[in-house]
DRENSEMAR-594989 format. One record per residue: x, y, z of N, C-alpha, C in turn; residue number from 0. Coordinates in Angstrom, 2 decimals. Atoms other than C-alpha are relative to their C-alpha. Example, Ala and Ser with C-alpha at 12.3 -4.5 7.8 and 13.67 -1.06 7.14 Angstrom:
<rs>
+---------+---------+---------+---------+---------+---------+---------+---------+---------+-----+
!    n.xx !    n.yy !    n.zz !   ca.xx !   ca.yy !   ca.zz !    c.xx !    c.yy !    c.zz !  nr !
+---------+---------+---------+---------+---------+---------+---------+---------+---------+-----+
!    0.89 !   -1.19 !    0.00 !   12.30 !   -4.50 !    7.80 !    0.90 !    1.20 !    0.00 !   0 !
!   -0.82 !   -1.19 !   -0.06 !   13.67 !   -1.06 !    7.14 !   -0.77 !    1.09 !    0.73 !   1 !
+---------+---------+---------+---------+---------+---------+---------+---------+---------+-----+
</rs>
This chain:
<rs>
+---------+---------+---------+---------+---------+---------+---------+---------+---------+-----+
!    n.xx !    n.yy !    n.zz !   ca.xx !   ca.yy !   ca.zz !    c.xx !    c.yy !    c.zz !  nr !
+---------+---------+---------+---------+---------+---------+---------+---------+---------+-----+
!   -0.05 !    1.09 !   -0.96 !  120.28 !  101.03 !   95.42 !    1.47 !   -0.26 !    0.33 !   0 !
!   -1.10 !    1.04 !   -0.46 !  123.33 !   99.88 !   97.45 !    0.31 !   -0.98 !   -0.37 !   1 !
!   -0.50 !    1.70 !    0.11 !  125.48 !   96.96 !   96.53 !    0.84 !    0.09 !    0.95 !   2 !
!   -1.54 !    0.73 !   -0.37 !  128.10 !   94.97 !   98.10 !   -0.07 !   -1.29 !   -0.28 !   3 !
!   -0.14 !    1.24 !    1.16 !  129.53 !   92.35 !   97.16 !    0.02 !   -1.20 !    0.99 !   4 !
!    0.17 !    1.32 !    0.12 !  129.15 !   88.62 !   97.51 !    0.44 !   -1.16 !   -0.67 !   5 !
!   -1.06 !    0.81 !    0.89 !  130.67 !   85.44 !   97.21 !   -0.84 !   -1.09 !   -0.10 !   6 !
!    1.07 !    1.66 !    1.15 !  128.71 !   82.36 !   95.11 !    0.49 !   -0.59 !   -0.35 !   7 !
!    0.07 !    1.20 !    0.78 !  129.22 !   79.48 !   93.93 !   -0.64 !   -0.39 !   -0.82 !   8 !
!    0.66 !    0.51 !    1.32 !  128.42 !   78.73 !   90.46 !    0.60 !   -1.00 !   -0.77 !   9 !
!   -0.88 !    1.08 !    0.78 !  128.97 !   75.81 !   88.18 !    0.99 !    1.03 !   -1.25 !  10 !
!   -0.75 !   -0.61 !    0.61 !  131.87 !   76.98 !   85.98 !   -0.48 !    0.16 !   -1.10 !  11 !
!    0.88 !    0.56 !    1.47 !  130.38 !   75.99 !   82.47 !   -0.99 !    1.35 !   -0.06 !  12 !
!    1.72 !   -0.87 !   -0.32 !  126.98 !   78.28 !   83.69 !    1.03 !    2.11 !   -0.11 !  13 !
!   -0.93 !   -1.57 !   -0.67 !  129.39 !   81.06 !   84.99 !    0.71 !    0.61 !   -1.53 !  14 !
!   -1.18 !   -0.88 !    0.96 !  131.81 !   81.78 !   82.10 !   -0.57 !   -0.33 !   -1.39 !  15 !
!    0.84 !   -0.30 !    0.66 !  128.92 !   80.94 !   79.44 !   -1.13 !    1.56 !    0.18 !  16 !
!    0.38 !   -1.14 !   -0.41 !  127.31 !   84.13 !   81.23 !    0.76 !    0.75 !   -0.36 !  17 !
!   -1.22 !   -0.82 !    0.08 !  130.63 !   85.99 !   81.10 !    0.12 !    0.14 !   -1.81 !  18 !
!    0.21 !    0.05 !    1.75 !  130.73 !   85.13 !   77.24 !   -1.21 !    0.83 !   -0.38 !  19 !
!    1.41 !   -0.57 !    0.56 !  127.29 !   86.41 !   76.53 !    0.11 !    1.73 !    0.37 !  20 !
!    0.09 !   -1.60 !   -0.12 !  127.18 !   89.89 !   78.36 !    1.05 !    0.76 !    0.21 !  21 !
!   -1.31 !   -0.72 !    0.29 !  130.66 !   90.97 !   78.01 !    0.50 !    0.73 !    1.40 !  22 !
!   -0.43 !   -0.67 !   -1.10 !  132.56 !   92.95 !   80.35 !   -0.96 !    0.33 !    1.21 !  23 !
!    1.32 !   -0.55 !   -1.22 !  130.91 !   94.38 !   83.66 !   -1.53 !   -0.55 !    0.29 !  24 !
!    0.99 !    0.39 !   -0.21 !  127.85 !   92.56 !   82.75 !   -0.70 !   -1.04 !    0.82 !  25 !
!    0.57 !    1.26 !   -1.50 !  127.88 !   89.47 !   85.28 !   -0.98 !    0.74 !    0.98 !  26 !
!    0.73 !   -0.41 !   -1.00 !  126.69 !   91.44 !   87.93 !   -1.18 !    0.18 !   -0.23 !  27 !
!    1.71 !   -0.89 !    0.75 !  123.72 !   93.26 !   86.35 !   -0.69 !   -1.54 !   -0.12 !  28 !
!    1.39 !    1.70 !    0.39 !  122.61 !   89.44 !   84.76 !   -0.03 !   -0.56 !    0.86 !  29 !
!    0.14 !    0.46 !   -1.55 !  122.74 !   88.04 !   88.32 !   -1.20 !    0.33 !    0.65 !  30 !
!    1.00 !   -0.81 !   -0.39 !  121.05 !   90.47 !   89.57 !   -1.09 !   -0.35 !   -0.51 !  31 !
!    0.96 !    0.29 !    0.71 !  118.63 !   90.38 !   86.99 !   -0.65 !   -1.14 !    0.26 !  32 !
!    0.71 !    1.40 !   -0.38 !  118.12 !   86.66 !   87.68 !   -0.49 !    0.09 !    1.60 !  33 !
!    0.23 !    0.08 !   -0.95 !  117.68 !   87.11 !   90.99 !   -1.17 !    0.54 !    0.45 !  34 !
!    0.91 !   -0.58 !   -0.01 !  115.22 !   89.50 !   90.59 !   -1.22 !   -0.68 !   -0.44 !  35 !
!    0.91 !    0.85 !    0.74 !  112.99 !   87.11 !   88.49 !   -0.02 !   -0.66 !    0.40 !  36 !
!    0.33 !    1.31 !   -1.01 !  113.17 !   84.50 !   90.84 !   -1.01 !    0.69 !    1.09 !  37 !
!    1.02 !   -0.34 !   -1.53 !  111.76 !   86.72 !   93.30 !   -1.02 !    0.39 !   -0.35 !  38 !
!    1.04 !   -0.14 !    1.07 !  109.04 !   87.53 !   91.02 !   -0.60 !   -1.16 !    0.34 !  39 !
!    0.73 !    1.75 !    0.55 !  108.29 !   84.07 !   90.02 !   -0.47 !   -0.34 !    1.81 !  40 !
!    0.09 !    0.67 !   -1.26 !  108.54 !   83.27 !   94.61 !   -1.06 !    0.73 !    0.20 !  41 !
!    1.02 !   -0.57 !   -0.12 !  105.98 !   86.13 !   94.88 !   -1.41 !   -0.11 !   -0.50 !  42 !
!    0.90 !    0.62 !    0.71 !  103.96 !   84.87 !   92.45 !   -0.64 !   -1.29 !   -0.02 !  43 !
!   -0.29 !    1.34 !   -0.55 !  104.07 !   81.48 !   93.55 !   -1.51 !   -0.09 !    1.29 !  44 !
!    0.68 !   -0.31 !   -1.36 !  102.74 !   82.64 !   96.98 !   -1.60 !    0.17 !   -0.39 !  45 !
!    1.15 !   -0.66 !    0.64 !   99.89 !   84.55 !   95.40 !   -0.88 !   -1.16 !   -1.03 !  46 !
!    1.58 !    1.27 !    1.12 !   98.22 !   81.18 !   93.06 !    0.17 !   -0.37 !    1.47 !  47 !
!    0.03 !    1.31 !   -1.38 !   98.99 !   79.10 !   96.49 !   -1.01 !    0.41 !    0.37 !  48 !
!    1.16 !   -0.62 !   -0.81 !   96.82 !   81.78 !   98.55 !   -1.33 !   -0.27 !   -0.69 !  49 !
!    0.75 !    0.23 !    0.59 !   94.71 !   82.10 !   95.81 !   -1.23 !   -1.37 !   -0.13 !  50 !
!    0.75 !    1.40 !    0.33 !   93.88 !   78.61 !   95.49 !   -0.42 !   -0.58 !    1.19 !  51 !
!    0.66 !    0.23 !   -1.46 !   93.47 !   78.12 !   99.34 !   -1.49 !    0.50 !    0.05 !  52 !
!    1.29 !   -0.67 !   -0.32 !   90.64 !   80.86 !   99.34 !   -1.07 !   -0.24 !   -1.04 !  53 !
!    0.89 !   -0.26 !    1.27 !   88.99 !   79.97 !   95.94 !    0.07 !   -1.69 !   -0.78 !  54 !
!    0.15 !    1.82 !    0.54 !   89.78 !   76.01 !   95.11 !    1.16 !    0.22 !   -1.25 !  55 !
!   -1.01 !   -0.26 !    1.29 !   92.39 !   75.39 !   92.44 !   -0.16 !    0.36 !   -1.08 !  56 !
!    0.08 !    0.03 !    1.30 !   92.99 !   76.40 !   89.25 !   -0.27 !   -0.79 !   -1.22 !  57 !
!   -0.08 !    1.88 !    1.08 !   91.24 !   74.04 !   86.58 !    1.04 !    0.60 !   -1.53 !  58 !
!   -0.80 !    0.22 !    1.23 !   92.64 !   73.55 !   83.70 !   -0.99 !    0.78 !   -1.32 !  59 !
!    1.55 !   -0.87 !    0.77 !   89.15 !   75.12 !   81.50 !    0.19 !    1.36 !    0.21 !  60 !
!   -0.63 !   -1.32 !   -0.05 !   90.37 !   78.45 !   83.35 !    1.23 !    0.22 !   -0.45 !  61 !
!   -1.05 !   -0.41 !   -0.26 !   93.63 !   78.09 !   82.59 !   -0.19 !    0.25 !   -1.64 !  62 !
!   -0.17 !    0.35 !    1.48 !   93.11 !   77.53 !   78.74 !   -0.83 !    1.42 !   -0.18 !  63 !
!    0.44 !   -1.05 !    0.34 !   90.79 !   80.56 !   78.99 !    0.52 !    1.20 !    0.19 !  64 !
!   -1.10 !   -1.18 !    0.15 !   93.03 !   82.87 !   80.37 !    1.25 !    0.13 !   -0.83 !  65 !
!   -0.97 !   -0.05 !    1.25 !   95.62 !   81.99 !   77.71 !   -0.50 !    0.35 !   -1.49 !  66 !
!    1.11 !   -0.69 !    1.50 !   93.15 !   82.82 !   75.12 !   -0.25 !    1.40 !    0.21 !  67 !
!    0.22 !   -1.48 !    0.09 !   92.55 !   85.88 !   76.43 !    1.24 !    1.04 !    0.21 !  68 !
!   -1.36 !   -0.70 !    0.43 !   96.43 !   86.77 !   76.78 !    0.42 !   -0.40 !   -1.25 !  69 !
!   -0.33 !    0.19 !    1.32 !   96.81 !   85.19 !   73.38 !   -1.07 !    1.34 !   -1.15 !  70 !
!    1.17 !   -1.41 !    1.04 !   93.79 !   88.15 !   71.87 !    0.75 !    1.34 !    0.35 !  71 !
!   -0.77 !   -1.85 !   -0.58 !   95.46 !   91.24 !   74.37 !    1.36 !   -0.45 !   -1.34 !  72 !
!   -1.36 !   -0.06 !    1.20 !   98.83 !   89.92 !   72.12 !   -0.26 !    0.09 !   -1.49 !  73 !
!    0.18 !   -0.59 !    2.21 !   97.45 !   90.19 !   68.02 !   -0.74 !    0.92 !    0.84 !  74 !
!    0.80 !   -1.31 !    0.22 !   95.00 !   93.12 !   69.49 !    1.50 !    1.26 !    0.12 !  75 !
!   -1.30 !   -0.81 !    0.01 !   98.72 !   94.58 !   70.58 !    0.67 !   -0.21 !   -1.50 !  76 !
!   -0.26 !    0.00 !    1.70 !  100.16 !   93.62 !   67.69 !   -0.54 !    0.15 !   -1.28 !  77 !
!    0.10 !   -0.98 !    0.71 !   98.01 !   94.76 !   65.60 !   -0.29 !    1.83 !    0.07 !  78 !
!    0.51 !   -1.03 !   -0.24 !   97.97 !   98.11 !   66.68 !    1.28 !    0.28 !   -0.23 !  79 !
!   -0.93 !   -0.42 !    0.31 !  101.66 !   98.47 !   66.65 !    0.52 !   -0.12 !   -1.29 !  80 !
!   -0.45 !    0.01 !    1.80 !  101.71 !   97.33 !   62.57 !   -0.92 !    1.34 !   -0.42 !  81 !
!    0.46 !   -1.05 !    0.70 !   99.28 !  100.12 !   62.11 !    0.36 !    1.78 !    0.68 !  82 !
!   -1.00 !   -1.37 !    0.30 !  101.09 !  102.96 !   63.70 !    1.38 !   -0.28 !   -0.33 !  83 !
!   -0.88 !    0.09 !    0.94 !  104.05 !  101.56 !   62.05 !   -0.21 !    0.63 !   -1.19 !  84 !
!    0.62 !   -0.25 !    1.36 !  102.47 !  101.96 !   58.72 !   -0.79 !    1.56 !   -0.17 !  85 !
!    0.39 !   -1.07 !    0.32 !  100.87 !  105.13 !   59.48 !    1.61 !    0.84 !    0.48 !  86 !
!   -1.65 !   -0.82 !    0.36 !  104.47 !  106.71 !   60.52 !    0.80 !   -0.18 !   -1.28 !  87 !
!   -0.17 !   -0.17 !    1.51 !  105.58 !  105.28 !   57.49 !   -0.73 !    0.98 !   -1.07 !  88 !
!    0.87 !   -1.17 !    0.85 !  102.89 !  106.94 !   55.59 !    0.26 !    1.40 !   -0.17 !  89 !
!   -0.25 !   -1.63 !    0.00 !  103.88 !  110.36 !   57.21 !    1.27 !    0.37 !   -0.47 !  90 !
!   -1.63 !   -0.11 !   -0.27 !  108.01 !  110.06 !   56.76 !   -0.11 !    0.23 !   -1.28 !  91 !
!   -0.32 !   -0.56 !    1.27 !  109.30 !  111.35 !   53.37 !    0.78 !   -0.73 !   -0.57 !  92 !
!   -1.08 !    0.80 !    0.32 !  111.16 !  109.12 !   51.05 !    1.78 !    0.72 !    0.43 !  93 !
!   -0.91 !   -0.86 !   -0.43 !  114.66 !  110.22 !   51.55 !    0.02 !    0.35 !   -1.64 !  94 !
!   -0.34 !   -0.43 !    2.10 !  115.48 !  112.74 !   48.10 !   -1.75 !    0.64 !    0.11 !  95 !
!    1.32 !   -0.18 !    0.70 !  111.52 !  113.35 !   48.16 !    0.27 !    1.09 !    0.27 !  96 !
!    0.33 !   -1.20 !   -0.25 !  110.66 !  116.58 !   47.62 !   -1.46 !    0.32 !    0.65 !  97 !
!    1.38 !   -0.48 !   -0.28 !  107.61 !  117.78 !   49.71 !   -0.18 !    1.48 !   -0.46 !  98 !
!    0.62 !   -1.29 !    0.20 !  105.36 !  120.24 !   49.38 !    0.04 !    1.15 !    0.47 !  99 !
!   -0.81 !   -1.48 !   -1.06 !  106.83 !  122.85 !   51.98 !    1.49 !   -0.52 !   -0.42 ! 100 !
!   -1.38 !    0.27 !   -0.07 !  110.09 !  121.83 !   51.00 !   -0.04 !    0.64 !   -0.98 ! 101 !
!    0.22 !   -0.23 !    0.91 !  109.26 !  122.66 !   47.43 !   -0.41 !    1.81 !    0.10 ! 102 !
!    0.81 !   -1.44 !    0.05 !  107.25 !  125.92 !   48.16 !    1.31 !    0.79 !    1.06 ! 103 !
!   -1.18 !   -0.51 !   -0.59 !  110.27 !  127.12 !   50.60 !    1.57 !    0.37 !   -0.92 ! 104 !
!   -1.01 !   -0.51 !    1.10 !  113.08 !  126.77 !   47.96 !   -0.52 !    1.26 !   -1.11 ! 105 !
!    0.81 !   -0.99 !    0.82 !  110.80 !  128.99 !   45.45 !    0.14 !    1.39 !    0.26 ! 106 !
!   -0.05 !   -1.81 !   -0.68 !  110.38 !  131.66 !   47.76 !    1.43 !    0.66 !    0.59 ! 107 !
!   -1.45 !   -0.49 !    0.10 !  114.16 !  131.93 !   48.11 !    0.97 !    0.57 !   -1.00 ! 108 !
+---------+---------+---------+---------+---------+---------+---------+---------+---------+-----+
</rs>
């Protein structure tokens, strides 16, 4: 993507607490970044509005149910990533261990 550059106005405080955090070169990118997530969030925005034009608002009974059901997708994710954790663990070799092709390879040398 193309840049060029641009001139903003930011509160100072906001600005050089940014500058602190992502170090050199990084203003731009976290700008960006924010900017990008705003336009997210404006797109998204649009999309309940429409939504709620063609279909009546969002109650509050749906809303608690769709947080239940992104609160289950998150432990069904999480647990799935503790158990191929634990099974890569399982497969990895202490460090020092001797395996069983490791073992049978020195022998035959």
């Amino acid at each position: 993507m193309a840049t060029k550059k641009y001139t903003v106005t930011l509160p100072e405080e906001l600005a050089e607490a940014i500058r602190t955090e992502v170090g050199p070169g990084g203003f731009s990118r976290y700008v960006t970044h924010a900017i990008e997530r705003q336009r997210e969030r404006d797109r998204l925005s649009e999309a309940v509005d429409w939504w709620e034009k063609e279909y009546g608002e969002i109650t509050e009974a749906e809303m608690a149910e769709a947080e239940a059901e992104r609160r289950e997708i998150e432990h069904r994710h999480a647990e799935l990533a503790r158990s191929r954790r634990a099974a890569d663990e399982a497969q990895e070799p202490l460090p020092g261990a001797q395996t069983a092709e490791s073992g049978a390879s020195r022998k035959a040398a």
